[in-house]
Wavefront OBJ file of the C-alpha trace (Angstrom):
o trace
v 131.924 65.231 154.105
v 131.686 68.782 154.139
v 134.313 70.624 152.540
v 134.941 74.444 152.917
v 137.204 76.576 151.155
v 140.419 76.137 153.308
v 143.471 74.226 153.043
v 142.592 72.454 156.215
v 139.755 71.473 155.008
v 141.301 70.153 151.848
v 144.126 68.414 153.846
v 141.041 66.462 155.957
v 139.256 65.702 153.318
v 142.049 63.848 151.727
v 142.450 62.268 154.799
v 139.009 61.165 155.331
v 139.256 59.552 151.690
v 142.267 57.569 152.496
v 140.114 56.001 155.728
v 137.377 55.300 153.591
v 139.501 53.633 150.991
v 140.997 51.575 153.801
v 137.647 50.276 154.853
v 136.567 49.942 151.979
v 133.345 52.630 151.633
v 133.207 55.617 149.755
v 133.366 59.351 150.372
v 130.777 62.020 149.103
v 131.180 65.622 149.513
v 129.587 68.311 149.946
v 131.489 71.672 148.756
v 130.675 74.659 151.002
v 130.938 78.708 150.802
v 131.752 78.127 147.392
v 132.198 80.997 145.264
v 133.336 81.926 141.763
v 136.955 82.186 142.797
v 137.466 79.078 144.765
v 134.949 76.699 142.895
v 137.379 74.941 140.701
v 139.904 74.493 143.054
v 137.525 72.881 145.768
v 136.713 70.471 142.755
v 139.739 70.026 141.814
v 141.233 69.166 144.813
v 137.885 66.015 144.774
v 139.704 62.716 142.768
v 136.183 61.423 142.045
v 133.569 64.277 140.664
v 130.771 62.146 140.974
v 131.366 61.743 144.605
v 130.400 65.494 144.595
v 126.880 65.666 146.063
v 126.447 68.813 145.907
v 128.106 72.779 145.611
v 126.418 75.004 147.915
v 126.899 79.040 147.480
v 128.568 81.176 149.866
v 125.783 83.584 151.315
v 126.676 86.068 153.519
v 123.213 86.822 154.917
v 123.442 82.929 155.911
v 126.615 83.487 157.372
v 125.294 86.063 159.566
v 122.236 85.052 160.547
v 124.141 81.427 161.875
v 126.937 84.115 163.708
v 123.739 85.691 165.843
v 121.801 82.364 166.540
v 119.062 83.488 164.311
v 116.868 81.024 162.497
v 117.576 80.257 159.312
v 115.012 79.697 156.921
v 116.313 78.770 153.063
v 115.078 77.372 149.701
v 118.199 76.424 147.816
v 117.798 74.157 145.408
v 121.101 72.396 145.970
v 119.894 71.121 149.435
v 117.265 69.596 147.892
v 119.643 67.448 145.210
v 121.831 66.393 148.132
v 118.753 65.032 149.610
v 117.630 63.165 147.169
v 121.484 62.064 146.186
v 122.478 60.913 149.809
v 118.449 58.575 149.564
v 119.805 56.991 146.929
v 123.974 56.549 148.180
v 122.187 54.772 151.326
l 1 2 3 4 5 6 7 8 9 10 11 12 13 14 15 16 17 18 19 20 21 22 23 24 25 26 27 28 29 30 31 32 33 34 35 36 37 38 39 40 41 42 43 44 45 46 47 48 49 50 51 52 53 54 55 56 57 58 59 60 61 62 63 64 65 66 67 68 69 70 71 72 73 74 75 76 77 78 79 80 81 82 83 84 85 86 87 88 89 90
């Protein structure tokens, strides 16, 4: 799941965990836009920190970009650990 820095967000991803738990499979999440002032909140508000797959950075010039349809073209590290973190969830 894909978690951005709002309370809805927050409120769905607890949600979403309680489903899982009721079927019995677990939740990973993603943490998106983060930035210094909201990281440890959006991790706090995650019961299991291992099911953290990754923290990606707020970037405004992504941001943009996405607002005008533009392609987006990135390197970020972080994208590359989810990958290789969801291969090995599956």
């Amino acid at each position: 799941m894909v978690c951005d820095p709002s309370y809805e967000s927050l409120q769905l991803a607890k949600k979403i965990k309680e489903l899982g738990e009721n079927i019995q499979k677990p939740v990973y999440y993603i943490l998106n836009k983060v930035q210094e002032s909201n990281e440890q909140i959006l991790r706090d508000a995650i019961d299991n920190r291992d099911h953290i797959l990754a923290v990606l950075p707020m970037m405004r010039e992504l941001m943009e970009l996405a607002l005008k349809g533009e392609k987006l073209e990135i390197n970020l590290a972080e994208l590359d650990k989810v990958t290789d973190r969801i291969t090995g969830v599956l």
